[in-house]
NUBAMAR-673163 format. One record per residue (C-alpha): residue number from 1; y, x, z; chain. Coordinates in Angstrom, 3 decimals, always signed. Example, Ala and Ser with C-alpha at 12.3 -4.5 7.8 and 13.67 -1.06 7.14 Angstrom:
! NUBAMAR-673163
 gumar        Y        X        Z vofi
     1   -4.500  +12.300   +7.800    A
     2   -1.060  +13.670   +7.140    A
***
This chain:
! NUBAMAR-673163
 gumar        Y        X        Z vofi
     1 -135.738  -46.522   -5.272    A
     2 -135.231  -43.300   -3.345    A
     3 -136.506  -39.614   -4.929    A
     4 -136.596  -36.452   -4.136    A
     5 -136.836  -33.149   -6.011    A
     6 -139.884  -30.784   -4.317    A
     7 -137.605  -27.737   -3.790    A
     8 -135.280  -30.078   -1.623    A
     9 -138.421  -31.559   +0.777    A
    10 -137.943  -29.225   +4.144    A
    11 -139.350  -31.922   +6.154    A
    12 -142.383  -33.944   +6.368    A
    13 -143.008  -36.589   +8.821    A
    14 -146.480  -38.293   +9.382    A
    15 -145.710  -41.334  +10.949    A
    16 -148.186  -44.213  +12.667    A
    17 -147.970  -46.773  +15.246    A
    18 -148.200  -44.427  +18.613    A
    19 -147.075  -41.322  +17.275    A
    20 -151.024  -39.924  +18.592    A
    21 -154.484  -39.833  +16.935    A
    22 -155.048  -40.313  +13.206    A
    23 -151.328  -39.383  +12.241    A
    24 -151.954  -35.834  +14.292    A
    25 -154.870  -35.255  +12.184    A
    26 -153.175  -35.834   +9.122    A
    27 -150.178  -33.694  +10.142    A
    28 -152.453  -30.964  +10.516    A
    29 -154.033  -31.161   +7.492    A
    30 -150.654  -31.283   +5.392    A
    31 -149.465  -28.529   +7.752    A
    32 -152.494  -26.335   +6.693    A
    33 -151.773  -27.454   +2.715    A
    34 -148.261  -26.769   +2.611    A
    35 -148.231  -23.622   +4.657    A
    36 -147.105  -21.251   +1.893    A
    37 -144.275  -23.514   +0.893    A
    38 -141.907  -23.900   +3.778    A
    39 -142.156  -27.294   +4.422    A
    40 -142.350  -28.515   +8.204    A
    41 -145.095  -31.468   +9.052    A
    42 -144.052  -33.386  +12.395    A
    43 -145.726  -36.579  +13.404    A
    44 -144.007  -39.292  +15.176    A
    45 -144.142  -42.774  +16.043    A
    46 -143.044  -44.867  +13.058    A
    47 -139.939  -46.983  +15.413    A
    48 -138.614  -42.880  +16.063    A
    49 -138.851  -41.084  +12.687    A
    50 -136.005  -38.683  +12.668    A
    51 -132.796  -38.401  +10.152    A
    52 -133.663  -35.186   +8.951    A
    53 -137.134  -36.226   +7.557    A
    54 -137.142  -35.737   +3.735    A
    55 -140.364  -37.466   +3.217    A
    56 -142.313  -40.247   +5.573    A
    57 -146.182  -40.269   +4.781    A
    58 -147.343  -43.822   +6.415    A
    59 -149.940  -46.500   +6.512    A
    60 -149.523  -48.878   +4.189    A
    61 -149.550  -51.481   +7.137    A
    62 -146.976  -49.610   +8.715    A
    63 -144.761  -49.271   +5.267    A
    64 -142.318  -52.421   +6.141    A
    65 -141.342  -50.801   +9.714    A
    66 -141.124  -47.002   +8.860    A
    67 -138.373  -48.369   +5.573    A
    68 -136.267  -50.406   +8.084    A
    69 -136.731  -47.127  +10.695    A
    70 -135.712  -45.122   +8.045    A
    71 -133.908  -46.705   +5.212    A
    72 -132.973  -44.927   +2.023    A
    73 -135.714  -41.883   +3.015    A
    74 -138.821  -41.436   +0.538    A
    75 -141.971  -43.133   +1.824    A
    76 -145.197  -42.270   +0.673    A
    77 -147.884  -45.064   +1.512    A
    78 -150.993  -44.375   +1.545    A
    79 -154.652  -46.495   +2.632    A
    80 -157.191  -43.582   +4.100    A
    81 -156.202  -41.145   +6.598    A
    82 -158.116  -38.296   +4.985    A
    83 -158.136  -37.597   +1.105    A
    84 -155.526  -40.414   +0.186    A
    85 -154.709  -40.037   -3.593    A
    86 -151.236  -40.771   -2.538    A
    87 -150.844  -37.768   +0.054    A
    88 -153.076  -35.345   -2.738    A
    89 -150.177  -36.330   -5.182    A
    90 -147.428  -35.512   -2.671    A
    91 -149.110  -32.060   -1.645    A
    92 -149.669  -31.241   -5.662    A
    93 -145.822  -32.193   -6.522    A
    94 -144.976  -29.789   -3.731    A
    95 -146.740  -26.635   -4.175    A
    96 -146.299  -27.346   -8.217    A
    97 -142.380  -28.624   -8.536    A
    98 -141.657  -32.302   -9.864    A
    99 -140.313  -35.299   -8.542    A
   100 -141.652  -37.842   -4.982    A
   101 -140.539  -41.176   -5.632    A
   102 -140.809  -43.740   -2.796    A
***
């Protein structure tokens, strides 16, 4: 199971189906959280995620496809676009040091 120290995450990507809507949203909103810590939020269509993405924030539904786009990258899951527990973990482990497992 991949990890990743916080201090190491540079880059964040948001990934859905189209690359548009909900996943733009939710890059801007991690953007905004994680503006004081360095850490770049792109969003992207889950078949194009890059290979410099530390971390992939996804749908659940998409999970399966964004770990065979990007195998061996974290992936954090999570169910609701807005206020996810998963993504509220992710942005506390960032600004407050500790571990992201996939």
């Amino acid at each position: 199971m991949p990890s990743i120290d916080s201090k190491d995450i540079r880059k964040i990507i948001v990934a859905c189906d189209a690359g548009m809507g909900s996943s733009v949203m939710l890059a801007s909103q991690l953007r905004k959280q994680l503006k004081e810590s360095g850490v770049a939020v792109e969003h992207t269509p889950v078949n194009s995620i890059p290979d410099d993405a530390d971390v992939i924030v996804v749908h659940s539904g998409l999970a399966a496809r964004a770990r065979a786009a990007a195998p061996g990258k974290v992936l954090v899951p999570f169910q609701i676009f807005l206020g996810d527990p998963a993504v509220t973990r992710l942005v506390a482990t960032i600004k407050n040091g500790g571990t992201v497992d996939a």
